[in-house]
N, C-alpha and C positions, 0 to 999 in steps of 0.2 A: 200923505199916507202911502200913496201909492210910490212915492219914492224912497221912504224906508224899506219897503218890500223890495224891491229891487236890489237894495243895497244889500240887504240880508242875504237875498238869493244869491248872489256874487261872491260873499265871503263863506255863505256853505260850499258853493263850487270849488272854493279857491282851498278852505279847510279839506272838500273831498280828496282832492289833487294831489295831496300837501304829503300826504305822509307815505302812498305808491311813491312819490319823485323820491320820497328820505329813503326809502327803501332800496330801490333802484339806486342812488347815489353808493350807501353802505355796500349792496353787495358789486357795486362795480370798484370801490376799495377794495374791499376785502380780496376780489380777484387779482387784483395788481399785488395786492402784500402778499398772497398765496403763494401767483408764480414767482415773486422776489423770492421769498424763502426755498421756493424749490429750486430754483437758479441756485442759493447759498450752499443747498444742500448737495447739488452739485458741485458746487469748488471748494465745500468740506470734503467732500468724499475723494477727491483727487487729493488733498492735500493729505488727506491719511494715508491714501495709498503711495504716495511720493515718500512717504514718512515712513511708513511700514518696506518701503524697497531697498530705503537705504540701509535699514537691521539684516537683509539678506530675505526678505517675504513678498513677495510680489503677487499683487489679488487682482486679477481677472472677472469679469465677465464678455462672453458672448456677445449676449443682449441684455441693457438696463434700461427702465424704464423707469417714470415716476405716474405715481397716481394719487388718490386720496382727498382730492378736494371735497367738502372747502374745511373739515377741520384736522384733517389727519397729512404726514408726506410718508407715500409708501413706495417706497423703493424697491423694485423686481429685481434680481439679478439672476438669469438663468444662463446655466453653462456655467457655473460659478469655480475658479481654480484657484490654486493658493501653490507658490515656489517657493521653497524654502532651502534657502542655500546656507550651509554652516560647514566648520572645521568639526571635523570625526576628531574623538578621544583618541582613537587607538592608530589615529598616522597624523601628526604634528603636520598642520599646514593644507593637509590635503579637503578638497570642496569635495563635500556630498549634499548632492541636490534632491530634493523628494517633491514629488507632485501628488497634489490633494484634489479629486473633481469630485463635484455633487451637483443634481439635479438643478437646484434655484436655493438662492436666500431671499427670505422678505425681511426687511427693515422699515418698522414704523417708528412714527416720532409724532407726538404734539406741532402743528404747527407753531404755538407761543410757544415750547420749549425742545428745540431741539438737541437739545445735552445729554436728554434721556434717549435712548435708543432702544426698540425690543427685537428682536431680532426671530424668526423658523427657518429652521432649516428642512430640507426636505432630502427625505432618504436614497439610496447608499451613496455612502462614500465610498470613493475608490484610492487608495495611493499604492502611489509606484516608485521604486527609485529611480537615479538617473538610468542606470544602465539596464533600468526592467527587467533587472534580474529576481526581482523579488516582489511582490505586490500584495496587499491585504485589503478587507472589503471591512467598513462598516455599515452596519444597519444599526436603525433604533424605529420606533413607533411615533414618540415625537421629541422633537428637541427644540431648545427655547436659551433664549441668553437676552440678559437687559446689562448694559452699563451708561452710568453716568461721568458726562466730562470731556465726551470727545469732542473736538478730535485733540483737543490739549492732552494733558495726562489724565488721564480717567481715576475718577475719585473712587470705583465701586464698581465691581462688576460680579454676575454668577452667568453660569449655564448651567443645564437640567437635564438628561437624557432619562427617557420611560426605556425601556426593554433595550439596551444598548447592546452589542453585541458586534467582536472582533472575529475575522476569521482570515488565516493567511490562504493564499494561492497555490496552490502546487499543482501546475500544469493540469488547470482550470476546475482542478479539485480544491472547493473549499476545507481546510482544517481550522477547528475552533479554537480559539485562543484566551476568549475571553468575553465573559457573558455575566449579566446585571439584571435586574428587574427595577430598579432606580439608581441613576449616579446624580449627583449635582455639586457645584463646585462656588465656593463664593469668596472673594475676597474686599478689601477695601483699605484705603489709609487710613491707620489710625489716630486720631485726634492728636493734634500736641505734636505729630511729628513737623518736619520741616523738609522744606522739595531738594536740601543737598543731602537729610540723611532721613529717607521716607523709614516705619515701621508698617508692614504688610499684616492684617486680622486674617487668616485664612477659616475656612471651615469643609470639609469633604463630609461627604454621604455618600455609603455603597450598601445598596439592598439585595440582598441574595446575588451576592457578586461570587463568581470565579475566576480562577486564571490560571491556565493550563499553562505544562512545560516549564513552570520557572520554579517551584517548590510543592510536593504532594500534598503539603498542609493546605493550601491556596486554592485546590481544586475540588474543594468540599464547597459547598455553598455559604457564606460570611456575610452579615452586618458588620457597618464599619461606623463610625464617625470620629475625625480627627478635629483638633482645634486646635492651628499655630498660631505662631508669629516669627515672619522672618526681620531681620536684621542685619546690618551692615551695608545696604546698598546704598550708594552715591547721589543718585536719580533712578527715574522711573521709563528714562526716556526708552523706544525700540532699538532694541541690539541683540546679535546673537548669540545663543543661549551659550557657548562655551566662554565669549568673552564675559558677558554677565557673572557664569558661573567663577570663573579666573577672578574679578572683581570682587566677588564676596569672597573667595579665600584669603586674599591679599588683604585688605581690611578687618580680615577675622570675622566675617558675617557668622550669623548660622540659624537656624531654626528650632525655637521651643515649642516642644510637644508642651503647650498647656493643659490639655487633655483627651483623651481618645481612649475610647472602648469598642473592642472587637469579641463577635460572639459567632462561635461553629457549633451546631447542635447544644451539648450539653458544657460544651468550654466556655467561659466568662474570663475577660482579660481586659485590664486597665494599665493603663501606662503613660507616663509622663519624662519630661527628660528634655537634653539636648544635644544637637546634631550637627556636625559641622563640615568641612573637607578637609583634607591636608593637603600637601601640596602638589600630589598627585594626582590629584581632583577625587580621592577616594573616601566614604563616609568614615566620620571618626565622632565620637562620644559614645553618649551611656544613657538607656533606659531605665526606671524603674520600673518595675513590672509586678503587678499581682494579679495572680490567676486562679479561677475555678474550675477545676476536671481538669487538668494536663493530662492527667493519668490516659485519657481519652485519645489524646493527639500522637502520642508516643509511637504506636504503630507507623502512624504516617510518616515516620522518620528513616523507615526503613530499617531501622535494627534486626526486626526476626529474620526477612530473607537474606541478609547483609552476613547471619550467623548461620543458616539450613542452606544455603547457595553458596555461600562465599563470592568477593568481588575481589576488581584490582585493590592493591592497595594506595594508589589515591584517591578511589569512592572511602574506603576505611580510614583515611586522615581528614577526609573531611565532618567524619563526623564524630570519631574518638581522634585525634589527634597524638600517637606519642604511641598506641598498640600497632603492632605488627600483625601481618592472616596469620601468616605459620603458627604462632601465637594461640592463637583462638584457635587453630585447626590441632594443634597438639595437645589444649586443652579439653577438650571436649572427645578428643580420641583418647587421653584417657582414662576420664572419666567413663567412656563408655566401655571400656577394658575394664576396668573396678567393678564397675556394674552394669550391666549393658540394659542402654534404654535409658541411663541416665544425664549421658550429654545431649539427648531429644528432649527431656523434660526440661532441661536448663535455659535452650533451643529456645523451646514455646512460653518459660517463662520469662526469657529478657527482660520483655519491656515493662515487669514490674519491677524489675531490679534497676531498670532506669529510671521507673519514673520515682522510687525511693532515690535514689542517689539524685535526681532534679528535686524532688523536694526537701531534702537534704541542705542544698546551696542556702537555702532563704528561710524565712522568718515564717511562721502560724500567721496568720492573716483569716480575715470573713471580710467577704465580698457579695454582697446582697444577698446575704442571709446563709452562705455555703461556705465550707470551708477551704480554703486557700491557702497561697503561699507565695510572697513575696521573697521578687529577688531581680538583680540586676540584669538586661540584657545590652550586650559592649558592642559596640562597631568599633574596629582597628583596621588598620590598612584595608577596609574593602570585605572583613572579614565579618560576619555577624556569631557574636559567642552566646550561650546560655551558660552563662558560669565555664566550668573551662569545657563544653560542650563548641565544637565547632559545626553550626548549623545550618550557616549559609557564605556565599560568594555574591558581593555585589560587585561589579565592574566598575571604574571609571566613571567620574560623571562627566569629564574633559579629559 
């Protein structure tokens, strides 16, 4: 009897023992496969950056660190820079280089998967050119991006900015440029395509966005959301964005507006279409377009002070095309000889007489419940038309 007991007492010891040694055994793997993976995550991140230098983009950090055991790898990078060297559109051949710094990036990942990546960034950004002759700051509140795939071609990727906000430098005076209250960006391959001729799902979101200096319509506060799909590309591999761009011309690529709606106060506008380059890398296709309230936006075109001012006339061909000032200046002088006071009242009603001859162009349309008017908007050499309305100048994209 007395030596059954003994026996028992031994194999509860040995059961006590049993399962702290599994334990202990488990997390002293686990440690080893950790730092294996952080190690890996290390000679992925060099191979991306080897891979992103040769497109012309060269990513810096200062100081990187790895942290996150035991189930996360979290990657520091403070001092964080970014080189981006490309051919300028407007001088064939010639390198401009732009430099991008921000405070730190964190990059986490699952230790079992690291394909996924999420990425904060921490605010401002500063860039400069090469020659620091120009510089602009970004800020935002927070900013976030995940993509899956890397460091191969990445299947999916978005980034996110809360309170985004551009402002250029002028001899250390900020001017604003452009200001959001949400932007976010998301792409991915789409199903069925193939890795020599990928098709690109895009989607954009702009929340009470502006943007100064490039069109007075622009600078009113706008909801946006686009949904493409671009086409023509080869691969997906890193390269620089003029070659790329050169690439989808040459193949015929180009981008369908699947759908997109933009709203300014009381305007509503919906538009779908397709968009291309030609061979001067300048936008060429055609919009469909239906809109609610134009009558509303009309001002911002400039028409009444363009008639009570008078401008050169190439502010006046860009947006009637084919009328002369003298023109307008002979007309309204006399009129006000006939009647006086009545080339002021013609003056102040312009822009209902534009926005009848804009709705004129297109079709009766209802657009969420209001009345509307469809009609085509053209891009031709760089030019953007509203019916024969010439309403903007886009440059070059190469």
């Amino acid at each position: 009897m007395a030596d059954m007991t003994a026996t028992t007492h031994r194999r509860s010891r040995w059961q006590l023992f049993l399962m702290p040694a599994l334990l202990l055994v488990a997390a002293a793997a686990w440690s080893v496969f950790w730092l294996f993976a952080a190690s890996q995550a290390e000679v992925k991140a060099d191979a991306w950056r080897a891979q992103e230098a040769r497109a012309g983009r060269t990513f810096d950090c200062a100081k990187r660190s790895i942290a996150g055991f035991p189930f996360r790898l979290e990657v520091h990078c403070e001092g964080a820079s970014v080189l981006l060297n490309a051919q300028g559109a407007a001088q064939e051949g010639a390198q401009q280089a732009v430099t991008a710094r921000l405070g730190e990036i964190l990059v986490v990942a699952q230790v079992y998967d690291t394909k996924l990546l999420i990425a904060e960034f921490t605010a401002p950004a500063t860039i400069i050119d090469s020659h620091g002759s120009s510089s602009m700051v970004v800020n935002w509140s927070k900013a976030r991006s995940s993509v899956v795939g890397l460091p191969a071609v990445p299947q999916r990727a978005s980034i996110v900015f809360d309170d985004p906000s551009i402002d250029r430098v002028n001899s250390s005076v900020q001017v604003p440029l452009a200001r959001a209250k949400h932007v976010e960006l998301h792409g991915r391959v789409a199903e069925g395509s193939t890795p020599d001729h990928p098709l690109i799902e895009t989607v954009v979101r702009v929340g009470a966005g502006s943007v100064q200096e490039v069109h007075p319509l622009l600078a009113q506060p706008f909801d946006a959301e686009i949904r493409a799909t671009l086409s023509g590309l080869k691969d997906l591999s890193p390269k620089p964005w003029p070659q790329r761009l050169r690439e989808l011309q040459a193949a015929g690529g180009h981008v369908e507006i699947v759908q997109s709606r933009i709203q300014q106060g009381g305007l509503v506008a919906i538009a779908a279409g397709t968009l291309g380059l030609d061979a001067q890398g300048r936008l060429d296709g055609e919009l469909h377009m239906t809109v609610a309230g134009i009558e509303q936006v009309i001002p911002a075109l400039g028409l009444e002070k363009m008639l009570d001012e008078g401008v050169p006339q190439g502010t006046l061909d860009r947006v009637v095309p084919g009328v002369k000032t003298q023109d307008i200046g002979n007309l309204f002088g006399a009129l006000d000889r006939a009647i006086p006071g009545l080339g002021k009242v013609v003056r102040q009603n312009a822009s209902v007489g534009v926005a009848a001859g804009i709705n004129a162009l297109g079709t009766a349309a209802v657009l969420e419940g209001k009345k509307a008017r469809t009609f085509p908007l053209r891009f031709a050499e760089g030019t953007v038309y509203l019916g024969p309305l010439k309403v903007a100048q886009i440059p070059p994209l190469f």
